[in-house]
C-alpha positions as CSV (number, residue, x, y, z in Angstrom):
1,X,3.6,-11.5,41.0
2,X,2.4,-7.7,41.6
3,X,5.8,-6.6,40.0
4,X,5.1,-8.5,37.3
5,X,1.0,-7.8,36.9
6,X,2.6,-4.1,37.1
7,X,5.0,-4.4,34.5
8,X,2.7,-6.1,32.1
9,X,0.5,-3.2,32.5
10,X,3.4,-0.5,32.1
11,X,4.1,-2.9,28.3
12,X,0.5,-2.9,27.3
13,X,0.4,1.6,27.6
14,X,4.2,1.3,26.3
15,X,2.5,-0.7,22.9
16,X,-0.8,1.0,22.5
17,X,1.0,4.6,22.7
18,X,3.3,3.2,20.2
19,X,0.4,1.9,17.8
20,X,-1.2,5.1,18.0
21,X,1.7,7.1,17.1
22,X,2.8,5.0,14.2
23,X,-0.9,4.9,12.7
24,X,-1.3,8.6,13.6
25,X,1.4,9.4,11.2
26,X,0.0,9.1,8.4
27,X,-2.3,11.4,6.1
28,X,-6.1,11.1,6.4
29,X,-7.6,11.2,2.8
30,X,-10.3,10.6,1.8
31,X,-10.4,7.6,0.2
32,X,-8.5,5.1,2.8
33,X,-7.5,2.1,0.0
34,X,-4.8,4.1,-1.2
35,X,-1.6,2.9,0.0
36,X,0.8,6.1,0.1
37,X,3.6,4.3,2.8
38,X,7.3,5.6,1.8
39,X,6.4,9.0,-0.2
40,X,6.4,12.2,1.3
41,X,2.9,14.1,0.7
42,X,1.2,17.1,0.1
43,X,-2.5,17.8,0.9
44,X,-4.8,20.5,-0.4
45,X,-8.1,20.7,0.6
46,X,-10.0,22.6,-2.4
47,X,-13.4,22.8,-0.6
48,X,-16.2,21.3,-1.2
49,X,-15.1,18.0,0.2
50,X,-12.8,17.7,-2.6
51,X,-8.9,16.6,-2.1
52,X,-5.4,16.9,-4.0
53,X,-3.0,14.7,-3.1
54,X,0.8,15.0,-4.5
55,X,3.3,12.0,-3.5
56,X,6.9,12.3,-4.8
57,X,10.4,10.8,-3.7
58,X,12.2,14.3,-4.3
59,X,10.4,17.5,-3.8
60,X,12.5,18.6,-7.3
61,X,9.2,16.0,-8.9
62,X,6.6,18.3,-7.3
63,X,8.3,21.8,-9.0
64,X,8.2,19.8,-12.7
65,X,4.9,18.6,-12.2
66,X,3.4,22.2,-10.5
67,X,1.0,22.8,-13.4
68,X,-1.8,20.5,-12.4
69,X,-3.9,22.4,-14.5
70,X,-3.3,21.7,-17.8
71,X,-2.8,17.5,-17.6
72,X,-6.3,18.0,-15.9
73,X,-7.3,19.4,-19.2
74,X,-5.6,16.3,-20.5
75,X,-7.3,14.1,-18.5
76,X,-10.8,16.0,-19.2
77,X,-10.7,16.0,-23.3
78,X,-9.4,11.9,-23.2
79,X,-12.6,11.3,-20.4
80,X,-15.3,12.9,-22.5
81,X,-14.7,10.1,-25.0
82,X,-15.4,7.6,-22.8
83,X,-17.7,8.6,-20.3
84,X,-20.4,7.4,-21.9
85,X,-19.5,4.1,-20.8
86,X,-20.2,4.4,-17.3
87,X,-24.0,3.3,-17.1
88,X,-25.2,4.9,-13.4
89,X,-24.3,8.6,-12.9
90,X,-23.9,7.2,-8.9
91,X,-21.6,4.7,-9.1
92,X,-17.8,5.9,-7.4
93,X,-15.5,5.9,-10.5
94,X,-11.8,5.2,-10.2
95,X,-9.9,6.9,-13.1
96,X,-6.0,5.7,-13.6
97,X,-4.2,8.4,-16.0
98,X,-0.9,7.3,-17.4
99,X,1.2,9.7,-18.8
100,X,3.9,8.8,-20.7
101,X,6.4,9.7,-24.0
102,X,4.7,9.4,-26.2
103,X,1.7,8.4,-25.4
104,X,-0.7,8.6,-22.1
105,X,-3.6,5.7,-21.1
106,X,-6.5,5.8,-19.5
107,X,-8.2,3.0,-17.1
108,X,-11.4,3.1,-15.6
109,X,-12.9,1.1,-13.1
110,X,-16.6,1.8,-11.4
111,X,-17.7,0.4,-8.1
112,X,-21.9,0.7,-7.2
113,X,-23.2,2.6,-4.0
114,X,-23.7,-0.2,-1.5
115,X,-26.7,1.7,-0.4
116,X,-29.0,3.7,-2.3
117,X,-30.0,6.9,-1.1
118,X,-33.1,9.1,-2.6
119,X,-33.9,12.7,-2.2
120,X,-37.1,14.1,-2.4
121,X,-38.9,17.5,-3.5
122,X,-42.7,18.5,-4.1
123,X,-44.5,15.7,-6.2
124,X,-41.4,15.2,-8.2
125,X,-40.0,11.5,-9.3
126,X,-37.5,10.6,-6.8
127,X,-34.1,11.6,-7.7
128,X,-30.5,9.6,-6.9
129,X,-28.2,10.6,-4.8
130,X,-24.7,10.3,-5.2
131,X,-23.0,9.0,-1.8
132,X,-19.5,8.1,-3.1
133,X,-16.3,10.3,-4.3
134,X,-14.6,9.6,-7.6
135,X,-10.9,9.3,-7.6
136,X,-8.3,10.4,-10.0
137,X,-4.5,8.9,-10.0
138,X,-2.2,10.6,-12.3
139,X,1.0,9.1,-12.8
140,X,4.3,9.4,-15.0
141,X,6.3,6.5,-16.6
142,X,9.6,8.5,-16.7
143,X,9.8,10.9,-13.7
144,X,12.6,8.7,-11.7
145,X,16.0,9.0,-12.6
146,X,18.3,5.9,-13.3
147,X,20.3,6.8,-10.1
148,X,17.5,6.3,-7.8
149,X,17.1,3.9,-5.3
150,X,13.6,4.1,-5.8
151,X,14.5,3.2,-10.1
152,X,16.7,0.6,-8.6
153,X,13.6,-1.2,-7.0
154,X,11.8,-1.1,-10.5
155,X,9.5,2.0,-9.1
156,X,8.0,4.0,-12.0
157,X,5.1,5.2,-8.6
158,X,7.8,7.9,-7.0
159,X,5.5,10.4,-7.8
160,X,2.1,10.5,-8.2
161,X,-1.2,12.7,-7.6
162,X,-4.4,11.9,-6.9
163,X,-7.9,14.0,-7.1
164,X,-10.8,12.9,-4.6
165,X,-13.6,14.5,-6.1
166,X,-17.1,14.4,-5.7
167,X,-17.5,13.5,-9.6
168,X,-15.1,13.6,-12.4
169,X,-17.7,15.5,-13.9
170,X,-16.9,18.4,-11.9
171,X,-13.5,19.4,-13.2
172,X,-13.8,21.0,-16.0
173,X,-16.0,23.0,-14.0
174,X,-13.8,23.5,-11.5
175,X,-10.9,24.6,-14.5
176,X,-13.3,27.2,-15.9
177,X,-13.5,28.4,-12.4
178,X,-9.3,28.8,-12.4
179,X,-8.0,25.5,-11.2
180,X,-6.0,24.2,-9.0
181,X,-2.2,25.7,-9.8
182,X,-2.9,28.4,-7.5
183,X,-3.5,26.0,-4.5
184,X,-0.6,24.6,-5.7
185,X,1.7,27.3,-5.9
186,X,0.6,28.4,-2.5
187,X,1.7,25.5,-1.1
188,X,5.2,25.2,-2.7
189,X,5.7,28.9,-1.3
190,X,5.0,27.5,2.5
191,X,7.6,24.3,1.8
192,X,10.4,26.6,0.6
193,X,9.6,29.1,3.4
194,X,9.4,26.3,6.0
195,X,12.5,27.3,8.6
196,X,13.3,24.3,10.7
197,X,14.7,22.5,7.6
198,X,15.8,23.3,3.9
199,X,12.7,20.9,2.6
200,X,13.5,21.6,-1.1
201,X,16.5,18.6,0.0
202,X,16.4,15.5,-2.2
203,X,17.4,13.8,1.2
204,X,14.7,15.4,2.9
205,X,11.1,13.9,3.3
206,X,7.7,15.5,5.1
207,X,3.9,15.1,4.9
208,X,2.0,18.7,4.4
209,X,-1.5,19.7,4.8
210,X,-2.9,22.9,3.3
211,X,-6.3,23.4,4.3
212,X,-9.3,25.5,2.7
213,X,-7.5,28.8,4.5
214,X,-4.4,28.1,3.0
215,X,-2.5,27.9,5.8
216,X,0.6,24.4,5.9
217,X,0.2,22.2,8.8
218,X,4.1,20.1,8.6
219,X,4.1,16.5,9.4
220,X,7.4,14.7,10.4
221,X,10.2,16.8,8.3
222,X,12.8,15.2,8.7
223,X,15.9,13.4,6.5
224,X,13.7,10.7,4.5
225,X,16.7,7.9,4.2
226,X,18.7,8.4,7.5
227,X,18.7,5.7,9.9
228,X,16.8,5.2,12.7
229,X,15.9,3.3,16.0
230,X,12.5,0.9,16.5
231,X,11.6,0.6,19.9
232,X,10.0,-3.1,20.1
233,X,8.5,-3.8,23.1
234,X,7.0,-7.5,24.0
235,X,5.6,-10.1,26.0
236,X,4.9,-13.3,26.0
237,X,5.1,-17.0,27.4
238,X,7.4,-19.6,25.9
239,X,8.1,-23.2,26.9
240,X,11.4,-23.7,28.4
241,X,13.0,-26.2,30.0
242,X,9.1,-28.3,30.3
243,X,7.8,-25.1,32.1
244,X,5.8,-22.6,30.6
245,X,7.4,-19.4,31.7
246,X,6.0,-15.8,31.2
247,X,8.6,-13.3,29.6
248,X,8.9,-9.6,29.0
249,X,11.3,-8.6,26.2
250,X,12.3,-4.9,24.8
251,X,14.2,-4.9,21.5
252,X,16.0,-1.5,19.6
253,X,16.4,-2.3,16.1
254,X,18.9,0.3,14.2
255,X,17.0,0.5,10.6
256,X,19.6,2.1,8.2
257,X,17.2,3.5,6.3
258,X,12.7,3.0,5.3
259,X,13.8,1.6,2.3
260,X,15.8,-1.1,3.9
261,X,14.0,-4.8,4.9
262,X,16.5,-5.2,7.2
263,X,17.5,-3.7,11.1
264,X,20.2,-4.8,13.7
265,X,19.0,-5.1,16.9
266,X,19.9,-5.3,20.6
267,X,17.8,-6.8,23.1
268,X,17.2,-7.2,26.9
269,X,14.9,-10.3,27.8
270,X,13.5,-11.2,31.2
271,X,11.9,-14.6,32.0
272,X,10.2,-15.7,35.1
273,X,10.2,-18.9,36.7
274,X,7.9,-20.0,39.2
275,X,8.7,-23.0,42.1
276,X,7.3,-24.1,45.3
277,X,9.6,-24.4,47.8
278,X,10.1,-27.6,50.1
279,X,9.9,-26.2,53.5
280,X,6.3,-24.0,53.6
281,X,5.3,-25.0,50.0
282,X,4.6,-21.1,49.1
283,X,5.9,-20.0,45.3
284,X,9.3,-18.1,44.6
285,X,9.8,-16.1,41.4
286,X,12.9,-16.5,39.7
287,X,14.5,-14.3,37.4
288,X,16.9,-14.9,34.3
289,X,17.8,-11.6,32.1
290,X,19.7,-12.4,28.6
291,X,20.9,-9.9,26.7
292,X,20.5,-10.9,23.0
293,X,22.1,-9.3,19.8
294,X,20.7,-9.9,16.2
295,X,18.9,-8.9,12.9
296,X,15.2,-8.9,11.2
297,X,14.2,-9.4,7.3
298,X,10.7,-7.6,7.2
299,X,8.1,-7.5,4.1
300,X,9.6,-5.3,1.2
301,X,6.9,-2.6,0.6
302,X,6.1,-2.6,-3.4
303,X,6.8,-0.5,-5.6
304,X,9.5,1.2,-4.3
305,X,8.0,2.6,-1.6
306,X,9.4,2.8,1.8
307,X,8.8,-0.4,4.4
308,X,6.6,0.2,7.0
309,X,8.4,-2.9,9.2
310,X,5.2,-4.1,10.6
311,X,5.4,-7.5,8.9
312,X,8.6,-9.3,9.7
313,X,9.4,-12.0,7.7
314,X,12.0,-13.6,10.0
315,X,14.8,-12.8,12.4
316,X,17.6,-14.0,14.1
317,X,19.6,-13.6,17.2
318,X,22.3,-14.7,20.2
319,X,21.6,-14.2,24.1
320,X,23.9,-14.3,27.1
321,X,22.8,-14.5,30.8
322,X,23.1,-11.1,32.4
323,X,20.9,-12.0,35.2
324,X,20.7,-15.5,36.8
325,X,18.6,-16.0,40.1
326,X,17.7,-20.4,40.5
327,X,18.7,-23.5,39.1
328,X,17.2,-22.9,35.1
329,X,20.9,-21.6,33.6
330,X,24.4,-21.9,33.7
331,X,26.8,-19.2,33.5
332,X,28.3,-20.1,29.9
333,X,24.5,-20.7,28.5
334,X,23.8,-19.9,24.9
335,X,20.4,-18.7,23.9
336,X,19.8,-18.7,19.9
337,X,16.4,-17.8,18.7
338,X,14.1,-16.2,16.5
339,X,11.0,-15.7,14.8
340,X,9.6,-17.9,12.5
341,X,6.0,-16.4,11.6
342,X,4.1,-12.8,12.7
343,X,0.6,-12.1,12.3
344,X,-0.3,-8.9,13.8
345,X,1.5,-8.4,16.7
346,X,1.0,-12.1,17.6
347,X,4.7,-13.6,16.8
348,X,6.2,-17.2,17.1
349,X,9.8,-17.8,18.3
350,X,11.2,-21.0,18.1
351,X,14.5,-20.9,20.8
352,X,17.4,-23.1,21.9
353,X,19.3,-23.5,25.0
354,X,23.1,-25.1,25.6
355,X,25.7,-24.9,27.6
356,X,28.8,-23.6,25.7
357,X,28.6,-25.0,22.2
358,X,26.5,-27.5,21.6
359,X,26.8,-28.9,25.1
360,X,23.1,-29.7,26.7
361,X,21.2,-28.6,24.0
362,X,17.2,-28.0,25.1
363,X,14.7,-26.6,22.7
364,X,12.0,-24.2,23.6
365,X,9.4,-22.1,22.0
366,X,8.1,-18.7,22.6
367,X,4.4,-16.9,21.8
368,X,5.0,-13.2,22.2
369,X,2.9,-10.2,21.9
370,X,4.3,-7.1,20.8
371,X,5.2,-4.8,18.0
């Protein structure tokens, strides 16, 4: 029992190191309901709490698009018209700017403060205080080529920029005061100098942070479709053979690429069952070990973007005994298994048991834990 209690420990570090890295590795922005999973990114910080965000498939989309400048103008002569509309100066305004041949479209959605905040001076009336960014998107209708496997998917999202800024008010402002193009510039110079990797690849993918001093902070360069290995580690209990037996799993899944919903996986299980023997009536531990072979279907991300495999939609897959200690299997036993339904890392894994094929067939279940 302490080996176990120690190795259950060991698996619950193992999980929350792995959480941590995989939520780490995305880009803090500043508005958090924008879903950016499967693009690479560039950041530029333009002071003043204001953010531009670039997401493309192909850095080649960032080097047509470079002159944010002037679709800002765009975006400013088409907003005058309708700004009128928005009743409370306060209110956080999400503008969607569609640009398109021939035409461009404009949506624009407002959301209140939930709280109100006030600032005072002298005897004057009190005056409202904006708490709340405004957000521009900026999209094009025709920047993915046919041959894409992003087009493929129905994607017209593989690039796209947005503008957190403290009001849309503020840009032509900030135009008159020379834009952003030179921000942007500045960047593209520190991607094309960047020496580990030639990032200016259509196969290659990266996250980038400029900040306020101008100086690129690289996130994860690396080849955006190659293939790559999930480590998946697990616990859990599962009902087998009437006895509810405590398990430990750890699963490599080889995903071809992040725009794949599928990965082949090998696994190595461990179950422990736990008996009181006849002659002093204290509890042994016995081990059984499978080693288990299979493939996952996980949640297609939308809109072309890559998965981020942490919803599984089902999986499958075959065990042999590598490892038998008691009477619970024989040496020709089949496991077959899977999961049926994830929520979280909370999974369910309906299993069966036989001897050979078909030969003794036993059901179980399994509840497991793990990513």
């Amino acid at each position: 029992m302490r080996l176990i209690n120690q190795l259950v420990v060991l698996l619950l570090s193992m999980t929350g190191t792995a959480m941590a890295q995989q939520t780490g590795s995305h880009l803090q922005t500043p508005n958090h309901k924008h879903n950016f999973d499967g693009l690479s990114h560039i950041e530029i910080d333009l002071g003043q709490r204001n953010t531009l965000l670039i997401g493309f498939d192909r850095y080649a989309q960032v080097r047509q698009r470079q002159n944010v400048d002037s679709v800002l103008r765009l975006f400013v002569a088409d907003y005058q018209q309708v700004a009128d509309t928005i009743q409370n100066p306060t209110h956080a305004v999400h503008a969607r700017f569609r640009l398109g041949q021939p035409d461009r479209s404009l949506e624009v959605r407002v959301w209140p403060q939930v709280v109100s905040s006030f600032r005072f001076r002298n005897r004057n009336a009190p005056l409202s205080v904006k708490t709340q960014q405004d957000t521009l998107q900026i999209s094009w209708t025709t920047d993915v080529p046919a041959s894409s496997d992003v087009r493929k998917r129905g994607s017209s999202e593989a690039f796209v920029m947005y503008l957190f800024i403290n009001s849309l008010a503020d840009i032509g402002p900030m135009l008159a005061r020379g834009g952003v193009n030179g921000k942007v510039e500045t960047a593209l110079a520190s991607v094309q100098q960047y020496k580990a990797h030639d990032l200016t690849n259509p196969k290659m993918g990266f996250d980038m942070v400029q900040g306020t001093d101008e100086k690129a902070k690289f996130i994860g360069p690396g080849l955006a479709r190659a293939p790559f290995i999930s480590i998946q580690p697990g616990f859990g209990v599962g009902l087998v053979r009437n006895q509810w037996v405590p398990s430990l799993k750890l699963d490599l899944q080889l995903i071809p690429n992040r725009y794949r919903n599928v990965s082949y996986g090998i696994g190595y299980s461990s179950s422990f069952f736990f008996a009181q023997t006849a002659a002093d009536g204290r509890f042994q531990t016995f081990r059984n070990d499978f080693l288990t072979v299979g493939v996952a279907f996980y949640q297609p991300a939308s809109g072309g973007k890559a998965n981020p495999f942490s919803r599984q939609l089902g999986s499958f897959f075959v065990g042999l005994p590598v490892y038998r200690s008691g009477p619970y299997f024989d040496r020709n036993t089949i496991q077959l298994g899977g999961t049926v339904y994830q929520k979280g890392l909370f999974r369910v894994q309906p299993e069966l048991y036989m001897n050979g094929f078909f030969k003794n067939v036993y059901p179980g279940v399994r509840l497991a834990i793990g990513l």
